[in-house]
Backbone as a ProteinNet text record, in pm:
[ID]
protein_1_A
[PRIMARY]
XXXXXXXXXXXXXXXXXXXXXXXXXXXXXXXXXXXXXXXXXXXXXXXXXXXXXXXXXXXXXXXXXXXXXXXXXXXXXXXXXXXXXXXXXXXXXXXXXXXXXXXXXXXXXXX
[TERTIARY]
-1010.8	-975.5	-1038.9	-1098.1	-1172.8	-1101	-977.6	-922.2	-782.1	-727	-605.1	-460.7	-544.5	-368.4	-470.8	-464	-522.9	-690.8	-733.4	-907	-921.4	-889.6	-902	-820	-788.3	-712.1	-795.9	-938	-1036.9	-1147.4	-1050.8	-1164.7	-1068.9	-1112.3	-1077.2	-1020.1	-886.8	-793.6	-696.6	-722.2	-586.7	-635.2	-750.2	-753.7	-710.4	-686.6	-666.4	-481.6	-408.5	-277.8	-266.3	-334.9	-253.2	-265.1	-374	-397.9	-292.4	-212.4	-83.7	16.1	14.4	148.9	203.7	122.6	200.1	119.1	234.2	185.7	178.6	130.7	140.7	227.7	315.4	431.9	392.2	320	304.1	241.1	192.5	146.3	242.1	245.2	369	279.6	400.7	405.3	255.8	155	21.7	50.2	154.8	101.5	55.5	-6.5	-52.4	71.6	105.2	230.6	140.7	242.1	183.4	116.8	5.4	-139.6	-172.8	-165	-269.4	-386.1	-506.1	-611.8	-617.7	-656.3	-691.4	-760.8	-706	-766.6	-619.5	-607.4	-549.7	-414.2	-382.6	-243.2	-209	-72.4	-1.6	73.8	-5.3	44.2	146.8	260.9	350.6	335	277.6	305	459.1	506.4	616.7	549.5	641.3	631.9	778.5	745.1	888.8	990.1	966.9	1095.2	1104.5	1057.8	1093.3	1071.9	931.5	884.5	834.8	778.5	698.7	587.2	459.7	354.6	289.4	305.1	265.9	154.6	33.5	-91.7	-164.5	-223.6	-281.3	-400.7	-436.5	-540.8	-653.2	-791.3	-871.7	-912.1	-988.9	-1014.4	-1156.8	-1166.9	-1260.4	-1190	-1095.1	-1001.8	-1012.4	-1049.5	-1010.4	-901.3	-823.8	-726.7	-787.1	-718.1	-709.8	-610.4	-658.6	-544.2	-510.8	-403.7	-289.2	-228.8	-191.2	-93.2	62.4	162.5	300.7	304.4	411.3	484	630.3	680.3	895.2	910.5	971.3	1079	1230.4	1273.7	1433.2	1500.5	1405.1	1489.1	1499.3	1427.2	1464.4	1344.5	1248.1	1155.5	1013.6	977.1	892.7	736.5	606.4	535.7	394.4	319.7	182.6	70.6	-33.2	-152.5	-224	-339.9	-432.7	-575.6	-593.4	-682.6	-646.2	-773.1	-718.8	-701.9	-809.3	-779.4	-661.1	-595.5	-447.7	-357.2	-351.9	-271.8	-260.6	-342.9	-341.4	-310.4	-269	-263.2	-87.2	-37.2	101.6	154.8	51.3	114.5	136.7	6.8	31.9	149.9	188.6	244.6	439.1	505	600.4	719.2	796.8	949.4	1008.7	999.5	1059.2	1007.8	865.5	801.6	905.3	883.6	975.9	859.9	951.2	876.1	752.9	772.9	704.3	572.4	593.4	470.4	435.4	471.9	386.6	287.6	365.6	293.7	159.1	161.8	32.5	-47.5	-32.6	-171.9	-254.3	-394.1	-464.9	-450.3	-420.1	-406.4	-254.8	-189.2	-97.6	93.8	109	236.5	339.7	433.1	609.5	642.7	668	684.6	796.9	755.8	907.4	987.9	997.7	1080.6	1225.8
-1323.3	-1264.1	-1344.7	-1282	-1368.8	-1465	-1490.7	-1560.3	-1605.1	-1517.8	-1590.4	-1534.9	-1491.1	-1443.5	-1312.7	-1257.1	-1090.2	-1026.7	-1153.9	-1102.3	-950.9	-950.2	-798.5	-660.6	-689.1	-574.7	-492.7	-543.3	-457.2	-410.9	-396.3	-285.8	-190.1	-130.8	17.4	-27.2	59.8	139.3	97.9	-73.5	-82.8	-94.9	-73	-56.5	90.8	171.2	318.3	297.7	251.4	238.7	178.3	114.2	48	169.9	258.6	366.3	493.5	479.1	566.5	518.1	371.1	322.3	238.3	178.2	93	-31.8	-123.3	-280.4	-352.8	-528.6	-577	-653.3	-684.9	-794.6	-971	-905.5	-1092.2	-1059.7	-1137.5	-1121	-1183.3	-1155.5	-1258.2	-1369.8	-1417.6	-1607.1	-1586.2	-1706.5	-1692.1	-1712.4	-1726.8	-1691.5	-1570.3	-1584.3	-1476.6	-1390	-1287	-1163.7	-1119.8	-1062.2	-1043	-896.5	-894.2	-800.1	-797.2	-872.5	-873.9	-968.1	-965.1	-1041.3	-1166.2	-1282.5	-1384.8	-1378.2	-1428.3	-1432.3	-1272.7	-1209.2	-1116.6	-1134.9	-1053.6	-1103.6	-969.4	-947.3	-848.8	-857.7	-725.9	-707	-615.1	-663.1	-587.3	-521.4	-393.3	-332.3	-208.2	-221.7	-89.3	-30.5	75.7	174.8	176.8	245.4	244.8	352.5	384.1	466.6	377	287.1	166.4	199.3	294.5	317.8	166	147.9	43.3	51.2	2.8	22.7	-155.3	-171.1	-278.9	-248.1	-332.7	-337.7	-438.8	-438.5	-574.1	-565.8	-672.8	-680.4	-772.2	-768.6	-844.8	-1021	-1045.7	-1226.6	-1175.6	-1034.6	-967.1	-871.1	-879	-807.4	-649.9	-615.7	-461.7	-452.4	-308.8	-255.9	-273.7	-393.5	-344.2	-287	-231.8	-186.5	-39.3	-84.4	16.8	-36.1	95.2	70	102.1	83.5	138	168	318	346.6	320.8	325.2	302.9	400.8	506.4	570.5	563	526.3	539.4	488.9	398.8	387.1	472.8	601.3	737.7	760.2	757.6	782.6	656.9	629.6	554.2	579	585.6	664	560.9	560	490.4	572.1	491.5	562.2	480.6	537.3	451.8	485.8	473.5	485.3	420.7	427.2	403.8	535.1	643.4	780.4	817.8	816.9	848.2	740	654.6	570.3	622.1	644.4	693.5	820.3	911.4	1043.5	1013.9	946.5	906	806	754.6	746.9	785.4	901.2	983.3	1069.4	1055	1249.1	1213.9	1312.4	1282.2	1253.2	1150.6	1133.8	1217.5	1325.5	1420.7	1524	1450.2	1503.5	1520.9	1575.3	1639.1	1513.5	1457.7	1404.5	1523	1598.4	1678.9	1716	1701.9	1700.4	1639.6	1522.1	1394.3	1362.5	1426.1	1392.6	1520.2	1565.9	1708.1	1632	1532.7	1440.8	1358.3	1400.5	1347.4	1178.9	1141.3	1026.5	935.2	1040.5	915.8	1007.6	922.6	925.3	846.4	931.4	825	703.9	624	521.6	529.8	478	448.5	361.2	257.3	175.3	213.8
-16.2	-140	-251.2	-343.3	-439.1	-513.8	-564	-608.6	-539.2	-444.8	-417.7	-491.3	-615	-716.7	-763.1	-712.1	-791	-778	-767.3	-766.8	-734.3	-628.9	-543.8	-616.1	-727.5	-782.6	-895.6	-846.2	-958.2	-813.7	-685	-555.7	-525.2	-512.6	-489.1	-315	-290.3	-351.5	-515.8	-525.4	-597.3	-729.8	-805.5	-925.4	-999.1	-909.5	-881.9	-887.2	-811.9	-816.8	-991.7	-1047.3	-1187.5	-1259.7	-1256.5	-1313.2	-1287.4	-1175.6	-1162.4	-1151.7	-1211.9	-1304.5	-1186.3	-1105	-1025	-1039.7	-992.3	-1046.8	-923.9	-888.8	-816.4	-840.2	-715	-740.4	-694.1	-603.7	-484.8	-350.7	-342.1	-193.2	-97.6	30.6	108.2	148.6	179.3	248.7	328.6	297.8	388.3	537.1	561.6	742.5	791.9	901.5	932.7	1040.7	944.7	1062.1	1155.8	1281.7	1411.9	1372	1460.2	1465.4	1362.5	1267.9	1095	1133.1	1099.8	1083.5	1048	1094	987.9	886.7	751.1	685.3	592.7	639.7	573.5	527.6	425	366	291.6	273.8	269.4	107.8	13.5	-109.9	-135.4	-189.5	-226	-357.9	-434.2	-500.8	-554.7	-647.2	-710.5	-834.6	-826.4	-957.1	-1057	-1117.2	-1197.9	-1186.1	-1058.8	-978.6	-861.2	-855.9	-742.8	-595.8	-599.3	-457	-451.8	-339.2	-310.4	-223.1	-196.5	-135	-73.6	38.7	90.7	172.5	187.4	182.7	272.8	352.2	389.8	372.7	306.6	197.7	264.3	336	331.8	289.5	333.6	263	184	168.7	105.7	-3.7	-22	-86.5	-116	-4.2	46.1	127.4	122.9	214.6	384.9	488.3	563	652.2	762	878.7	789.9	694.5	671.7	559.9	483.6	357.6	415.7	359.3	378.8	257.7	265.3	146.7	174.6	74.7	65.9	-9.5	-14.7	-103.3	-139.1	-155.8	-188.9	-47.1	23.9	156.8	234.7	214.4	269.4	392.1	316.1	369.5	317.7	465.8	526.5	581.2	481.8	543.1	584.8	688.4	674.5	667.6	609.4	564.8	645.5	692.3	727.5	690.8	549.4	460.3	313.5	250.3	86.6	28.2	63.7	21.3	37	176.4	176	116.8	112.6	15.4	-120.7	-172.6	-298.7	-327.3	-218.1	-249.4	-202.2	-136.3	-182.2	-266.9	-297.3	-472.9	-578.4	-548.9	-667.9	-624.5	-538.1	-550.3	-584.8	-637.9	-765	-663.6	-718.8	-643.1	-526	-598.8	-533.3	-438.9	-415.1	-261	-144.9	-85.3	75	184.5	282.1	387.5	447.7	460	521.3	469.9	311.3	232.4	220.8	304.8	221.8	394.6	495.3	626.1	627.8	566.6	542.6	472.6	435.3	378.9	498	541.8	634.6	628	728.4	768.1	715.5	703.9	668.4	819.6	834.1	928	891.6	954.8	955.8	1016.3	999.1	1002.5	1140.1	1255.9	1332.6	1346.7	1236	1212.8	1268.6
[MASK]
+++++++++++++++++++++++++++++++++++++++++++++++++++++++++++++++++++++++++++++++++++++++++++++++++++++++++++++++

């Protein structure tokens, strides 16, 4: 990651998220979580309806693997793209799970 505290928040997917009103909070603790890359580390972004979007972010500071979304605790979705990441961010609170799994590449979470 180019700097360590944000560098990577001017590559695409996430210069695109500030632009639909979501912010970065922190990255987690640098160890490396199980099946993440070395070198990779995991950004926690929210919005101001308090979805959340976690990210594992490159030592190149691109999206890899997979984004997660959070909604209301309700619903749990993964993307495995930046295109689809961003097309559940944009889309409004009050999306239906079902609409949000009709977006190519992104699935429910079986947490």
């Amino acid at each position: 990651m180019t700097d360590g505290r944000g560098g990577f928040l001017a590559n695409y997917p996430f210069a695109d998220l500030s632009m639909l009103g979501w912010r970065f909070v922190c990255f987690a603790p640098p160890e490396t979580p199980p099946g993440v890359g070395i070198g990779t580390r995991r950004a926690l972004f929210v919005d101001d309806d308090n979805r959340t979007m976690t990210f594992d972010v490159d030592r190149h500071g691109r999206m890899h693997d997979h984004a997660t979304y959070a909604a209301g605790g309700d619903i749990i979705m993964i993307a495995d793209s930046p295109h689809a990441a961003l097309l559940l961010a944009a889309s409004p609170l009050t999306a239906h799970p079902n609409a949000l799994l009709e977006i190519r590449g992104v699935t429910e979470s079986q947490i």
